[in-house]
VMD Tcl script that draws the C-alpha trace (Angstrom):
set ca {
  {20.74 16.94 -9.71}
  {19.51 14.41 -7.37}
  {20.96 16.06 -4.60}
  {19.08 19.69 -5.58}
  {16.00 18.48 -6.40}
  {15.46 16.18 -2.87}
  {16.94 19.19 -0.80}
  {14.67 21.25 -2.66}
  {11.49 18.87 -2.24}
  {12.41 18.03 1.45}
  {12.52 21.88 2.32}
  {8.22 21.46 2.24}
  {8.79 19.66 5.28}
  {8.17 21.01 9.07}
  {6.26 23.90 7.45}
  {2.43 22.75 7.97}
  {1.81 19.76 10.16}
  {-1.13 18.57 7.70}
  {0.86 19.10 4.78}
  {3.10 16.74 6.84}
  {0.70 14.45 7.77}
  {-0.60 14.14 4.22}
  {2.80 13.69 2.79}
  {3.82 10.78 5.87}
  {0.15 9.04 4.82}
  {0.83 8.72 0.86}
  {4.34 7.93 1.17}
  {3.59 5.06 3.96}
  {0.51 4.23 2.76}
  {0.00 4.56 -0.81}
  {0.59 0.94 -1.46}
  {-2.28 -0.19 0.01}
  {-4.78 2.35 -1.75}
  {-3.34 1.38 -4.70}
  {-3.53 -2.58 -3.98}
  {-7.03 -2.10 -3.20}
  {-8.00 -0.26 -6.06}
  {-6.03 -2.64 -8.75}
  {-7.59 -5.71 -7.03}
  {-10.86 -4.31 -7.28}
  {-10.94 -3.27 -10.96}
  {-9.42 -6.71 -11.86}
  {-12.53 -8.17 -10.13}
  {-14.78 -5.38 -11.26}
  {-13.71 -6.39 -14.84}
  {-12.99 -9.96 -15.10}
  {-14.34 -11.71 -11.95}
  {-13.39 -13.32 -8.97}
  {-11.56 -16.19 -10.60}
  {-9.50 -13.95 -12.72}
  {-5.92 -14.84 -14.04}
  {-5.22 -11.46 -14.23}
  {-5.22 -10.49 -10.08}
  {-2.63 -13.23 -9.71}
  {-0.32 -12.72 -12.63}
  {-0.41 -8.68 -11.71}
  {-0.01 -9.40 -7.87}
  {2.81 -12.49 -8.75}
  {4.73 -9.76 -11.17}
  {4.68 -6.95 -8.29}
  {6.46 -9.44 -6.12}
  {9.11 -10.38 -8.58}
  {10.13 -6.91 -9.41}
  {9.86 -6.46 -5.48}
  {12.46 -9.10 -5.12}
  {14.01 -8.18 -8.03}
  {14.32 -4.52 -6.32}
  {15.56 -5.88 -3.03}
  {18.22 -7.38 -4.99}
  {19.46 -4.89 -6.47}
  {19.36 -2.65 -2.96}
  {21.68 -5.17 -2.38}
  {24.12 -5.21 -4.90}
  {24.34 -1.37 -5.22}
  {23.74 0.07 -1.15}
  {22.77 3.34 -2.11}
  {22.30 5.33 1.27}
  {19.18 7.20 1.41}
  {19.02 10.88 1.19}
  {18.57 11.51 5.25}
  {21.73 9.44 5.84}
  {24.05 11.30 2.84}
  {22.86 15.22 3.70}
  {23.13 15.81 7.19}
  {20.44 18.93 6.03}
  {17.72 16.64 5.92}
  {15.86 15.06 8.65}
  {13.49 12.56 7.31}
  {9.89 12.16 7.92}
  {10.00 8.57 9.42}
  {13.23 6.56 9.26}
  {13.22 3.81 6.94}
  {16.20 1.40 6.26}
  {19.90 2.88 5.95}
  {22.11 1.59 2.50}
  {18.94 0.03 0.63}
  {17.73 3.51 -1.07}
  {17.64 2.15 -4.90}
  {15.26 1.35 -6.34}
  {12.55 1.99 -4.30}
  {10.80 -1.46 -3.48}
  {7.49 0.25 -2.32}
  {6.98 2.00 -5.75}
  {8.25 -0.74 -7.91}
  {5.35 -2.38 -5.93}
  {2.82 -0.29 -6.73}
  {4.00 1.35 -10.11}
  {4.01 -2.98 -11.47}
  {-0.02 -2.96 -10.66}
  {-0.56 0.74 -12.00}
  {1.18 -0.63 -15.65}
  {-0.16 -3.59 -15.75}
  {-3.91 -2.09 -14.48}
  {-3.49 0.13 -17.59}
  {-2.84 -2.15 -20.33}
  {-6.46 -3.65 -19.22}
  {-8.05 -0.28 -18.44}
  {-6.99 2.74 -19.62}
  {-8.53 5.18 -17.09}
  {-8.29 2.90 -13.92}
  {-4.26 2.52 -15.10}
  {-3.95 6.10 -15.28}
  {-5.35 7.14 -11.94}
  {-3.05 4.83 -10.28}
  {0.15 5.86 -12.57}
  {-0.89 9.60 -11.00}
  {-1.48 7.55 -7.72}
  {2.09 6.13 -8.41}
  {4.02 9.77 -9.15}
  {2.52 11.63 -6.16}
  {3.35 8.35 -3.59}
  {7.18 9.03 -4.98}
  {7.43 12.49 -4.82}
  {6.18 11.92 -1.30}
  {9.36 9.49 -0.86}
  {11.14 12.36 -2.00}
  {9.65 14.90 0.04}
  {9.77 12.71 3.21}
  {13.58 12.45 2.76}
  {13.68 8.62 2.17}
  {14.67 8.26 -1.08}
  {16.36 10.36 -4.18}
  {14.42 11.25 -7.60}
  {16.43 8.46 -9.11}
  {15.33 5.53 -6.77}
  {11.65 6.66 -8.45}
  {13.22 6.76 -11.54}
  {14.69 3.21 -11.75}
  {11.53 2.05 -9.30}
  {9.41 3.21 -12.83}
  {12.16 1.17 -15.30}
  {11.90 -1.87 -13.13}
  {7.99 -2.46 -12.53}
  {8.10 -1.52 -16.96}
  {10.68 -4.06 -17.47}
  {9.47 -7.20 -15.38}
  {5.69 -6.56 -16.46}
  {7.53 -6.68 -20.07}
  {9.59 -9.92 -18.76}
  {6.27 -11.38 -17.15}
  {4.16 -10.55 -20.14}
  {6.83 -12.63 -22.72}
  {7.50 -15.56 -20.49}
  {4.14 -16.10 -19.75}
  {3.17 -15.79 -23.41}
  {6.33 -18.57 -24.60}
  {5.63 -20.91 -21.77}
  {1.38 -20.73 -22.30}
  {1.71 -22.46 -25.46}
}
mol new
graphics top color blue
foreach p $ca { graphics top sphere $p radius 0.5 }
foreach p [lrange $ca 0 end-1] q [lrange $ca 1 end] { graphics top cylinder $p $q radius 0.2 }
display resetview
């Protein structure tokens, strides 16, 4: 399944050059939109000397190391290197496909934006999805790499949330 739907997805490619453009922008760039935004509702909402920027920015780097670990341990290849049929967008790593450290990254600050705000935390889960499927689409990563990028940023804000809460007392 992986294999149909990224062949399927990466087919969009070389079609439009501003479809391409847009697609090499969110997939490469997303992060930062979405770093912006998260520290600026934090602020917006609690102030400059908020807990809650550092906790959220401190849990988006341990699922990111947490992620590169994992690329470790498992050395998934990424789509571009598996199907000779594709021929990615930009080039990006070799054996270090799963999960996805860029959208553990940024799907970590869209859950933990929306268990403080609702609608903020929902434009950046949609932010999230549509940064992925332009992984995807770009030939850089499977459907599955999103997939357990989403489980991991859930888990370790989960993780974060009930360590912090044993060890504040």
């Amino acid at each position: 399944m992986d294999t149909i739907i990224t062949l399927w997805l990466n087919g969009f490619l070389y079609m439009n050059d501003m479809f391409d453009g847009f697609v090499y922008v969110v997939a490469q760039y997303s992060v930062y939109l979405i770093s912006a935004i998260f520290i600026y509702v934090f602020i917006k909402q609690y102030g400059t000397r908020s807990k809650y920027v550092f906790i959220g920015i401190s849990t988006a780097i341990c699922a990111w190391l947490i992620s590169q670990g994992i690329n470790i341990l498992t050395a998934v290849e990424r789509p571009f290197i598996e199907l000779h049929n594709i021929t990615p967008l930009f080039t990006h790593g070799l054996n270090d496909s799963f999960p996805s450290g860029h959208l553990t990254i940024v799907f970590v600050l869209a859950f933990y934006t929306y268990h403080h705000n609702k609608v903020a935390g929902l434009i950046l889960i949609i932010l999230s999805i549509i940064s992925g499927i332009a992984r995807v689409i770009a030939g850089i990563h499977w459907p599955t790499d999103i997939l357990g990028s989403i489980v991991l940023a859930y888990a370790t804000i989960f993780l974060v949330k009930y360590f912090y809460e044993k060890f504040k007392k």
